[in-house]
N, C-alpha and C positions, 0 to 999 in steps of 0.2 A: 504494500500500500504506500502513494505518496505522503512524506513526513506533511501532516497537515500545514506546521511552520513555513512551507513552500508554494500552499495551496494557491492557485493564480485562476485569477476567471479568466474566461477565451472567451474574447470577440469576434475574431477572426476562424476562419472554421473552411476546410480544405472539402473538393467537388468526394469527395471519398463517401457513399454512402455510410448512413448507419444498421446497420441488419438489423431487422423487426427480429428476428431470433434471439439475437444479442439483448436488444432492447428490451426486449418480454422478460427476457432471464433475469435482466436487473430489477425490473418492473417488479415481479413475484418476488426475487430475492427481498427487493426493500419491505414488502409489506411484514417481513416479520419486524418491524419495527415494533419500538412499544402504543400503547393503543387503548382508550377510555374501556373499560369493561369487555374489550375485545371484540368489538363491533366494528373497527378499521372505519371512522367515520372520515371518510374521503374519496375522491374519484380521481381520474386523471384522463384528459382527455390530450389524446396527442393525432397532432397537426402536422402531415408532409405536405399539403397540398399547397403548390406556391398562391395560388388565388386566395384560398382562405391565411396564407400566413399576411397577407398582403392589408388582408382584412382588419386582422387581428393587430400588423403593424402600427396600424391608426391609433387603436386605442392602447399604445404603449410608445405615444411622443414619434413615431415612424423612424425608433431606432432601429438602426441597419441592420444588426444581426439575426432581427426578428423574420427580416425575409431572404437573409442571406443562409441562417444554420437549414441544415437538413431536416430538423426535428424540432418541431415547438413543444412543451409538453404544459399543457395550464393544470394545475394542481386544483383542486377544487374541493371546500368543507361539504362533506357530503351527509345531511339527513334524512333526504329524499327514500335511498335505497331502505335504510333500518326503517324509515317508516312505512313504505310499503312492504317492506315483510313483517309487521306488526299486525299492518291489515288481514292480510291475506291469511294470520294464524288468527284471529279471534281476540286479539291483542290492541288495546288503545292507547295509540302512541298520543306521546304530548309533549314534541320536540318541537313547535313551532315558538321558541321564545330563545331571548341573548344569552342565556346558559346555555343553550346546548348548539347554537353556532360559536361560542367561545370553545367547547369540548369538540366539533369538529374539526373548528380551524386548526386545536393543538396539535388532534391527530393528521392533519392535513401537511404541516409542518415537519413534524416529527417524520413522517413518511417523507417529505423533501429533502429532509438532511440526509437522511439513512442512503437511499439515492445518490446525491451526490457525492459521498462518500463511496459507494459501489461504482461510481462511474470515473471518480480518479482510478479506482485499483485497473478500471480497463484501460487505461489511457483516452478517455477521453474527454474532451472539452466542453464546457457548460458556463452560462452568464444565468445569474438571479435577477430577474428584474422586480423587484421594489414598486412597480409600475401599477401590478398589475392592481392594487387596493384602490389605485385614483381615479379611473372610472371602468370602477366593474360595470357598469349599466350595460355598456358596448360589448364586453367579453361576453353578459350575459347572455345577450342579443345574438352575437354572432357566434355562439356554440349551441346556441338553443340550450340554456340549463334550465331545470324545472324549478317547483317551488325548495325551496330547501336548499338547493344547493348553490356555493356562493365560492368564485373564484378567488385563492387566497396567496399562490406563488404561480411564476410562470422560470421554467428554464430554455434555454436556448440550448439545442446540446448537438454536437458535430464531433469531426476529429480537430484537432486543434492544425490550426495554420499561422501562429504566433505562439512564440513565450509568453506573451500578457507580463504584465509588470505586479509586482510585489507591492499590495495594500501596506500602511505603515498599520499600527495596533497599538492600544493605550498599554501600559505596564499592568502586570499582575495587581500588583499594589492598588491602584484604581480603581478597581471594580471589584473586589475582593472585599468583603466583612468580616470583621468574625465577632460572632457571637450575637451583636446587635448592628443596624445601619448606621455607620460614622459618618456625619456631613462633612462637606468640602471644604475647608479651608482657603484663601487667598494662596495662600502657599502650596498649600495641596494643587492647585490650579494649575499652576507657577510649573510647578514639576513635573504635573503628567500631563500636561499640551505642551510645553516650550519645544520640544523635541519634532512632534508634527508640526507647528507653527514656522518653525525654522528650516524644511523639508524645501530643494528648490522650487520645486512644482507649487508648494504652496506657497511661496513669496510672490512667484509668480502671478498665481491666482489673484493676488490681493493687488498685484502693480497693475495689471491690465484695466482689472475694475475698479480701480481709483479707491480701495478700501483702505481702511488704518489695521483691521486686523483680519485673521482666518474667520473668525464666529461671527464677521460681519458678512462672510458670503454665505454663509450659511442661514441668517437669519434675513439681509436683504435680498437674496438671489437667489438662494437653490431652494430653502421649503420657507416661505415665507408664511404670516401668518394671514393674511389675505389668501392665500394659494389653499394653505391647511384648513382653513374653516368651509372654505367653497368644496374641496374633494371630501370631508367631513358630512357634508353635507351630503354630496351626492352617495357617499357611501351608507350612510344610515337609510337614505331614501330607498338604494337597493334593496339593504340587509329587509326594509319595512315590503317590497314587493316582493322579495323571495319566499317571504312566512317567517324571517326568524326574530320579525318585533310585534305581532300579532296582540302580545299580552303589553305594553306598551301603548 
């Protein structure tokens, strides 16, 4: 398996098919993932067909790799399925509410990672996009998902056709408790960004956009709070048409 420390997303992704063989084996492999009461609340709908990835491109900012990889894969919190086999046994499901799309999404997740993990051991390349929670409405649309199920990761996944560059990462120290939650300190600060902060790439970022620091592109440019409240928005409005704000 690749040392995770070296883990690199791939943008870039070579004319090399992916084998539906290959890809099923990981597919099942991952689901032994861990999983709410063993129900495997999640689906996964995967996308070769360049017209639908082209689709899909749209509602993920029409980044490149989404109609360039061979393989789109949208992860999806799935209650639909467990509820239709509640029916069908004499059984009254009552997963239409934000508990039990919080319990799919985990397992939905959980199955994403396990995946990615099974897909370095094969050697190949895969991008998380982050994307895809900003307007599900469109993914929902264009995969046709029913009620209940609600798109919650998308991977792009090919053989790789670059290195991809090495994400920087906050220190152990940072994100680590023990025992109780210790707040941040000015100094604390001080210590575990200065190192990112000081990063070329990231000085960069700040001289182009006229910024004085890194958390200023972040909170005026990349997720602002204007940006967060509107996808906020249309995200609840989904979760509320798919059935999982019903009791709400």
């Amino acid at each position: 398996m690749k040392n995770l420390l070296t883990r690199r997303s791939i943008r870039q992704y070579s004319e090399r098919e992916v084998n539906e063989t290959l890809l099923n084996r990981l597919l099942t492999e991952a689901s032994r993932t861990q999983t709410m009461g063993n129900l495997q609340l999640y689906s996964v709908v995967v996308t070769r067909d360049d017209q639908m990835k082209q689709r899909l491109s749209l509602a993920h900012f029409s980044q490149p790799m989404v109609t360039q990889a061979p393989v789109v894969l949208t992860i999806c919190a799935d209650f639909h399925r467990t509820t239709r086999w509640c029916e069908e046994r004499k059984a009254q499901p009552g997963y239409d509410n934000f508990l039990s799309f919080q319990n799919a999404a985990i397992d939905a997740l959980l199955y994403t990672q396990t995946l990615c993990n099974l897909m370095d051991e094969e050697g190949l390349g895969y991008c998380y996009l982050g994307t895809t929670v900003y307007q599900p409405q469109q993914i929902i649309d264009i995969l046709q998902l029913p009620r209940l199920v609600m798109p919650v990761a998308t991977l792009t996944v090919g053989w790789p056709a670059e290195e991809g560059s090495l994400s920087d990462r906050l220190p152990l120290e940072s994100f680590v408790h023990s025992e109780t939650y210790r707040d941040y300190t000015p100094a604390d600060i001080d210590t575990y960004y200065t190192y990112k902060e000081n990063l070329p790439e990231n000085r960069h970022f700040c001289d182009i956009n006229n910024k004085e620091t890194l958390a200023q592109i972040f909170t005026d440019l990349r997720y602002t709070k204007k940006d967060n409240e509107a996808m906020s928005a249309g995200l609840l409005e989904a979760l509320r048409r798919q059935g999982f704000l019903s009791s709400l």
